[in-house]
N, C-alpha and C positions, 0 to 999 in steps of 0.2 A: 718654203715648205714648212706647213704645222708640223712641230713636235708631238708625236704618238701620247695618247694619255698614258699615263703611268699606271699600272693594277696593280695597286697594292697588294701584297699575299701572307696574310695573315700566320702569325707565327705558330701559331696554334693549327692543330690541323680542324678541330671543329669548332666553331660557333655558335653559341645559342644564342636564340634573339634576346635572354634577360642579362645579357653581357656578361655568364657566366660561363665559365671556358672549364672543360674534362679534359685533359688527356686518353688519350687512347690505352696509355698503359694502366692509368688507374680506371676506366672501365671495364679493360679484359683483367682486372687484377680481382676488381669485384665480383664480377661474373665466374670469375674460377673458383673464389671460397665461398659464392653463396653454393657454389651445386655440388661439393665435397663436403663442404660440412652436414654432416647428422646431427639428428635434434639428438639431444644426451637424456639418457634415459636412468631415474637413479635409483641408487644404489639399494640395496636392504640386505642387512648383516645377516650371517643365517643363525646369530644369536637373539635378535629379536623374534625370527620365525618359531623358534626354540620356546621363548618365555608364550607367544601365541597357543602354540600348541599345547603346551601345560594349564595355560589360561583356561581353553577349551576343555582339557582332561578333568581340570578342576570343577568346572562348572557342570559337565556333565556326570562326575560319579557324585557331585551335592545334590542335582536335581535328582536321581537314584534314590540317596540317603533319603532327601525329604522324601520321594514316595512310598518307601518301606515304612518308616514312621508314621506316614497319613493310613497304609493299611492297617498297622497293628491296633492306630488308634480306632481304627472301624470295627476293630471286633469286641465282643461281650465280656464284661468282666464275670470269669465262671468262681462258683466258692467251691471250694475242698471237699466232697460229698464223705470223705474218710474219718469214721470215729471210732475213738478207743473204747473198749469197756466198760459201760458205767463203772462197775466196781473197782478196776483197775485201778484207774483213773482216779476213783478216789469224790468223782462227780456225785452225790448224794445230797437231799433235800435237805429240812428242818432237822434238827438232832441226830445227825450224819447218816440218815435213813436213808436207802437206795431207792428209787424210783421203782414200782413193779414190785418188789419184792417183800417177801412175808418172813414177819421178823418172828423169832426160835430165842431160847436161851442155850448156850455151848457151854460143856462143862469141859476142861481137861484134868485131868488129877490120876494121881498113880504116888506108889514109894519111888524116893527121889535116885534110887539106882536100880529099878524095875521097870514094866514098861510099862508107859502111861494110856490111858483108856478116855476116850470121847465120847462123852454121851449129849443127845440131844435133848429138849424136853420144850412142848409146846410154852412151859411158863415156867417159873423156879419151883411152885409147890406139885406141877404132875410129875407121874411115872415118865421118864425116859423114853420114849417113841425108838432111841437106838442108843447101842452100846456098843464100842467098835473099840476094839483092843490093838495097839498100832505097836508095829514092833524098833521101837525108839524108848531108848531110857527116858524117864520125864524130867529128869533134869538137862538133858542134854537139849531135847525139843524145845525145851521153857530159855534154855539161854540164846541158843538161836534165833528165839521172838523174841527176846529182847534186845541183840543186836542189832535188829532190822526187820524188813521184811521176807516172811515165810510164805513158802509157800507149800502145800504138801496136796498133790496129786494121789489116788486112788484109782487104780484099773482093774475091771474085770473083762474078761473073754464073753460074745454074746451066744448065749444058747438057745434052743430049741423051747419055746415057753413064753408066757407072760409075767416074768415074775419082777418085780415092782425093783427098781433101783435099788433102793437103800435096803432090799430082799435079801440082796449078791449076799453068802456067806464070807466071801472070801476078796481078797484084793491084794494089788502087788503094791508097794507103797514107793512113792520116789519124794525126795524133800528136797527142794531149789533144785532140781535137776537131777540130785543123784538117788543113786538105788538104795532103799535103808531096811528093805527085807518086807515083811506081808503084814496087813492086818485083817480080825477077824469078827465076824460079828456074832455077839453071843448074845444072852437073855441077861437082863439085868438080876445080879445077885445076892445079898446078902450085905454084901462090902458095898456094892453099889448101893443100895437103898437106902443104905446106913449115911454114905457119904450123903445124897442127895437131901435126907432127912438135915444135915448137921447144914445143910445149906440153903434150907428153905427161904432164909430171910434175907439170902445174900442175892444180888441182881448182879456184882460184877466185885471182880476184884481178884488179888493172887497174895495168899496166904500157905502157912501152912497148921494142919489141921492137930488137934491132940493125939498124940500116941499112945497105944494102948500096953499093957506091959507083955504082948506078945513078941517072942522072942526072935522069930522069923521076921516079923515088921519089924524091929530095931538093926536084924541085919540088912534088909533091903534101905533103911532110910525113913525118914520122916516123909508122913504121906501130905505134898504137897500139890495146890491145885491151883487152877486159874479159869475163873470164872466169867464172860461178857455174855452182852446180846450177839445175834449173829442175822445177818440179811440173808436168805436161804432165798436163789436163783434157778430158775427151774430153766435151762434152755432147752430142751427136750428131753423124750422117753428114756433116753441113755445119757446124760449129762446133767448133772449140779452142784451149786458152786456155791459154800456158806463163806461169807467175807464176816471178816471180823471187824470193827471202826470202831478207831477211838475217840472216845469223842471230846476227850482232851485238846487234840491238835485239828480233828476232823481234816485232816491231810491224807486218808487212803487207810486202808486195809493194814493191821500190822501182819495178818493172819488170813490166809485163803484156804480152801480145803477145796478141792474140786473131785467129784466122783465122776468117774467115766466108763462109759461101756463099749468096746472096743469090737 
C-alpha cells in the first residue's frame, strides 16, 4: 500500500505568490486605521485672525485718507477777496499819498487849555473852506496824537434837504470810542485868519505860536497848533474821512477824522 502524499499546510494563513506573507491581523489592523483616521485639518489661532482684521481696518481707512486728500487736492486754490481800508491800513502810494484821494492842508490850533478848532484849506495860503470847533481842550487832543493813533468820529442826524456834508452846523463828537461832547461849525474869524496868516509858510509841523499880552489868552494857555497835509476821502453823500500820514514812518494815519451822517 502507497503512503498518502503528505499536504503541506502552510503556517501562514495567506500566501502571496511574491513569497511575501500578511497576517490577517495586520490586514484587518490596517483596514481599521485607514477608515477611522480623519485627514487633520489645521489649526488658526484667533490671534492671527485678529492682526488680519486690523490689517484690513488698516488698509481700508488709508485707502479713505488717500481719497479725501486726492479730493481736496482737485479743488481751486481761491485768494481772500477781503480788504482793509486803504487808509487804515496805512496802504498809500509815493510820499504816503492815498490812492483816489484829494490832498487838503489840516490845521489844528486853539489855547492849550481851551478848545481846539479844525480848520481845512485847499492849500496853506487860501481862506479855510471850514472851521469846526471841537469840544476837546487842545492840549489834551494834541497828547493823545502823540501817544498813538486817534481817531475822532463826527455825527450828524440826516434831514429833510440837500445840504452838502461839511454844511452840517452841528455834530456829536466821539474820540477812540468815547463820547467827548459836540463840535460846531462856524465862519472863520479874526483869530482864525490871523492864525492862518502866521501860518502861510508853514506846510506841516506842531509849534507853539507868539502870545499876545492879552490877558484872557495867558489865562487859557499858549496858543499852540499842529499843522499836516491831509488825504480827504469822499465814500459818499453822508461820509468822509481826512487821514492824517506821516510821512516820517509812512506807517498809517497818526490822525483820522471821519464825518458821518447818520
Amino acid at each position: 500500500m502507497l503512503p498518502s502524499p503528505v499536504t503541506s499546510i502552510p503556517s501562514s494563513p495567506i500566501e502571496v505568490e511574491t513569497g511575501e506573507t500578511t497576517t490577517i491581523a495586520a490586514v484587518t489592523a490596517a483596514m481599521t486605521i485607514s477608515s477611522t483616521t480623519a485627514p487633520t485639518t489645521p489649526r488658526v489661532s484667533s490671534s492671527s485672525l485678529l492682526q488680519q482684521a486690523a490689517k484690513k481696518k488698516r488698509s481700508r481707512s488709508s485707502k479713505v485718507i488717500h481719497g479725501i486728500r486726492s479730493a481736496f487736492r482737485s479743488f481751486p486754490i481761491l485768494t481772500p477777496a477781503c480788504r482793509f481800508p486803504t487808509g487804515v491800513t496805512g496802504a498809500s502810494g509815493p510820499h504816503g499819498h492815498i490812492h483816489g484821494a484829494s490832498r487838503i492842508t489840516g490845521t489844528l490850533y486853539g489855547p492849550r487849555r481851551s478848545r481846539i478848532s479844525f480848520a481845512i484849506q485847499e492849500n496853506p495860503k487860501s481862506i479855510p473852506m471850514l472851521v469846526l470847533e471841537l469840544g476837546v481842550p487842545t492840549g489834551k487832543l494834541l497828547q493823545e496824537i502823540g501817544s498813538g493813533l486817534a481817531r475822532i468820529a463826527l455825527e450828524c442826524e440826516k434831514k429833510v434837504g440837500k445840504t452838502k456834508l461839511l454844511d452840517e452846523p452841528t455834530w456829536t463828537m466821539f474820540c477812540n470810542g468815547r463820547k467827548t461832547g459836540y463840535g460846531a461849525k462856524r465862519d472863520p474869524n479874526e483869530v482864525d485868519l490871523n492864525v492862518m496868516q502866521l501860518l502861510h509858510s508853514v506846510s506841516m509841523g506842531v509849534a507853539v505860536l507868539p502870545s499876545s499880552s492879552d490877558s484872557q489868552e495867558q489865562m487859557d494857555g499858549e496858543l499852540t497848533y499842529m499843522r499836516a497835509f491831509f488825504d480827504r476821502v469822499t465814500g459818499s453823500r453822508d461820509s468822509e474821512t481826512f487821514y492824517m500820514v506821516n510821512p516820517e514812518t509812512n506807517m498809517g494815519p497818526d490822525l483820522s477824522i471821519f464825518f458821518i451822517r447818520l
